[in-house]
N, C-alpha and C positions, 0 to 999 in steps of 0.2 A: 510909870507905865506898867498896867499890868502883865504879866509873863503870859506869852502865846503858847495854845496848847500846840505840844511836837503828834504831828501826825505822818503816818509813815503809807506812804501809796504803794499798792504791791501790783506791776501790771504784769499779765499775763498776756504778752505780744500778740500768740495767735489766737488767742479765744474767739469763737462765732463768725472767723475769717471774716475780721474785723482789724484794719490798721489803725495804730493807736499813737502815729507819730508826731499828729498835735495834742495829744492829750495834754500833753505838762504845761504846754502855753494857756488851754481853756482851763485847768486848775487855777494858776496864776490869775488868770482873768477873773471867776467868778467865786473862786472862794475867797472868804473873810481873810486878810493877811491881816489885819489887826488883832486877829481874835487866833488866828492858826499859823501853824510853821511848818507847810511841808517838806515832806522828803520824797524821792522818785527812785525804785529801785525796779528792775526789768527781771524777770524768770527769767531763766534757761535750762534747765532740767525739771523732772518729777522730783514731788515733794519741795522743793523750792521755796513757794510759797510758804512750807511746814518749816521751815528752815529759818525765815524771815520775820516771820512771827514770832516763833521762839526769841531770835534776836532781839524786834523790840520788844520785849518783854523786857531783859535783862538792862538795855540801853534806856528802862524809863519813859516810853514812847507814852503817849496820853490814850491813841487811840489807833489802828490800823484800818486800810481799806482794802478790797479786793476788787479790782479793776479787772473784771474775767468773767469767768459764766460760773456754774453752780461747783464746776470740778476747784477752780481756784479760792472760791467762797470755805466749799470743803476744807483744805488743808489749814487757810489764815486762821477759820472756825477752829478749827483740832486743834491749832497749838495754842488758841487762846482760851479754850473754852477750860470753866470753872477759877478762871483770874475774873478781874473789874476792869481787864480791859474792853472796850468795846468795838466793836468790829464793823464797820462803813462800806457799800456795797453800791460800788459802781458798774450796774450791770450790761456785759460784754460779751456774752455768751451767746449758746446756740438756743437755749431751752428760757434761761433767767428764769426756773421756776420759781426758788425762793423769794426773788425782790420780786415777781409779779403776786406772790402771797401777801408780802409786808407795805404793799403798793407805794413800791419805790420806783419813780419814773424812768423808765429804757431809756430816756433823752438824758444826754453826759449833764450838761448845765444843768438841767432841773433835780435830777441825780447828788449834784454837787451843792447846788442849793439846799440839799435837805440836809448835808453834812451842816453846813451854816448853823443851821440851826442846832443842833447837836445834841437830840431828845433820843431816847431809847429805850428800848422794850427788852423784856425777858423773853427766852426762846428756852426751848427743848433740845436735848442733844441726843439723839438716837445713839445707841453703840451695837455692832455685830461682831461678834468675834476680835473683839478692841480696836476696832475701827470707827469712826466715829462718821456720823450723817445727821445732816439738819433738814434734809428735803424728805427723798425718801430713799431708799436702800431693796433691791428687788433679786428673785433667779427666775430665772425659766425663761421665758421669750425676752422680756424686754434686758435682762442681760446679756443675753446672747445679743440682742440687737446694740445693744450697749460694744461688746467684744468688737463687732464687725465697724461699727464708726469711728473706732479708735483709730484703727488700722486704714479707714479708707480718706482718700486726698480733696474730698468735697466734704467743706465743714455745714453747719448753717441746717436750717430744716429741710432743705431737699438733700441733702445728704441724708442726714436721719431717715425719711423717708426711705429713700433709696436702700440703704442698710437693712432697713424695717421689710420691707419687699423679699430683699433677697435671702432673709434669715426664714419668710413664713412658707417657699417653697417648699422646705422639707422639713420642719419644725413640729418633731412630735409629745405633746405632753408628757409629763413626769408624774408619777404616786410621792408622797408627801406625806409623813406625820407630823402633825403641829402638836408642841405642848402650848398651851397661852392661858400661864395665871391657873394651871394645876389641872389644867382641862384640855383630852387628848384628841384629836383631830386626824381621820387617814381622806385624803383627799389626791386627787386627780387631776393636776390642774395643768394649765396650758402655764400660768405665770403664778407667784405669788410675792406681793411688793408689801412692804414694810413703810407705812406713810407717816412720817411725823407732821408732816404738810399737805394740804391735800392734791398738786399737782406738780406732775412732772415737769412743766412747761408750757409756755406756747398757747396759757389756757389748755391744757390736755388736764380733765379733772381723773383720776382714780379714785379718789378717796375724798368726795364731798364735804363731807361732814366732819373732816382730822379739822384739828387745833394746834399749832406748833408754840401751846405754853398750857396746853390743859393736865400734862404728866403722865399722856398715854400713847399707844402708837397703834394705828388701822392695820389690822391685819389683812389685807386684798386677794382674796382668793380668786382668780379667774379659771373658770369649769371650764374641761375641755369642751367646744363649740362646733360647730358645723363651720366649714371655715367659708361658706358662700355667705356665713352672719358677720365676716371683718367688719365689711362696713358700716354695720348697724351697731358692732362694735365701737366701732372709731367716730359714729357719732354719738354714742353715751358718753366717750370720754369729753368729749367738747360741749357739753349740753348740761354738763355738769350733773351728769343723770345716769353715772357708772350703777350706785346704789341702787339702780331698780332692773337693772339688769339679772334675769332668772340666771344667769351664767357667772354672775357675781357675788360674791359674800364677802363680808367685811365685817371683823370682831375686831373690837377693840382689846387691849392687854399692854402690861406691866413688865411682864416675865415672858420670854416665847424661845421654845426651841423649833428649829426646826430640823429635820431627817430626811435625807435626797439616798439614791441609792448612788450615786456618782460623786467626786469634787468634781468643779467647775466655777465657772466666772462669777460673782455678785456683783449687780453693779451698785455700789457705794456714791448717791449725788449724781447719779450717772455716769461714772468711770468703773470703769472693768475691775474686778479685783478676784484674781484664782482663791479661792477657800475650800474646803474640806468639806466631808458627808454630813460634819452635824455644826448649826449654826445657832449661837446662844447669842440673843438679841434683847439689849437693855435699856432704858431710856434715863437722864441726867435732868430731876425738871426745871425749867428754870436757869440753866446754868452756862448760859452766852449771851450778852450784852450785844444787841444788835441798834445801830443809829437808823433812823426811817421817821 
């Protein structure tokens, strides 16, 4: 009998205020146990997942999965990425941007089914100030919007929403110099996000036209706007029609600084992260093993 690959499940309990207390029975049930041998291990603090990954690494693991949304995705990705482990993605989240890029099914079974099969693609690893991101990485509004859903008790897209509302009452754009790839940039902008992929979630497109294995990252400038234009905003991003917005610019690059007059929050995959006035932002190509 040939040896089952060891596969190690990393769930993130509250992701997408979403319970996940039959999860372990529908693994059992739909994945290959002649072919896999899992394991079930539960978060309970940040970084966690960054903790667990590193472990199987050392423990010989064949492959990990992240039973969570993009922020648990995040971490598994960081501790694995630039190893031949491959990384499995059971999406549980509030956004699932990345598995709705690599169209990996929101349904847990069908999800699980695709682990079965156990085919895999090259991805990109964004880095900011050594942090690492596979979605995308942003400041200005949508971090701040980012800050405020961390903290607030309603998970899920009306929460975000909600968050989103209450950060744009008094939300005043930022001056910005961009280097990207040796070429300098002063700009004004309400947001500016960093896409290795081209959406946030939800179908919510910023960055049409990113590739998360092409070796580059969308630079998204969003101009400060008339704010009675949100909602003609909020439907560029779902029409996958940000790129023709005259309030939008989007350069691609290699190398990117960027210059704020403030520190303040980044949001990394969508979770908050405080950083400094100047932010050096890198990309890895090629260098995560992702199952889909």
């Amino acid at each position: 009998m040939r040896q089952r690959k060891r596969i190690l499940f990393v769930i993130n309990p509250i992701s997408g205020g979403k319970k996940k207390t039959a999860f372990n029975k529908q693994v059992l049930e739909v994945l290959d146990l002649e072919k896999f041998d899992p394991t079930f291990k539960i978060t309970d603090h940040a970084n966690h997942a960054f903790e667990l990954g590193r472990s199987a690494i050392e423990e010989g693991y064949d492959a990990v999965v992240a039973v969570g949304g993009d922020g648990t995705i995040n971490e598994l990705g960081s501790a694995i990425s630039g190893t031949d482990m491959p990384l499995g993605i059971i999406p549980e989240g509030s956004g699932n941007g990345l598995a709705l890029y690599l169209g990996i099914p929101l349904n847990e079974s069908a999800a699980i089914r695709r682990i079965n099969r156990f085919e895999t693609t090259e991805v990109d690893t964004g880095v900011v100030n050594g942090r690492h991101f596979f979605n995308i990485a942003g400041l200005g509004f949508d971090a701040s919007v980012s800050d405020r859903f961390a903290t607030d008790n309603i998970r899920g897209p009306i929460g975000y929403l909600r968050s989103a509302m209450n950060v744009l009452s008094d939300f005043q754009p930022s001056t910005y110099t961009l280097l990207i790839d040796g070429k300098e940039y002063q700009k004004e902008a309400f947001m500016v996000s960093v896409a290795n992929s081209p959406q946030y979630g939800n179908n919510a497109y910023i960055a049409p036209q990113a590739s998360i294995n092409d070796g580059l990252l969308d630079v998204c400038i969003v101009k400060k706007f008339p704010l009675y234009l949100f909602p003609k905003m909020v439907f560029h991003l779902f029409t996958k029609s940000a790129d023709q917005s005259e309030y939008v610019e989007i350069i691609p690059g290699k190398e990117i600084t960027i210059l704020r007059d403030e520190k303040g929050p980044v949001h990394v995959d969508g979770e908050p992260v405080e950083m400094g006035k100047k932010l050096e932002i890198t990309i890895k190509p090629r260098s995560l093993k992702v199952i889909c």
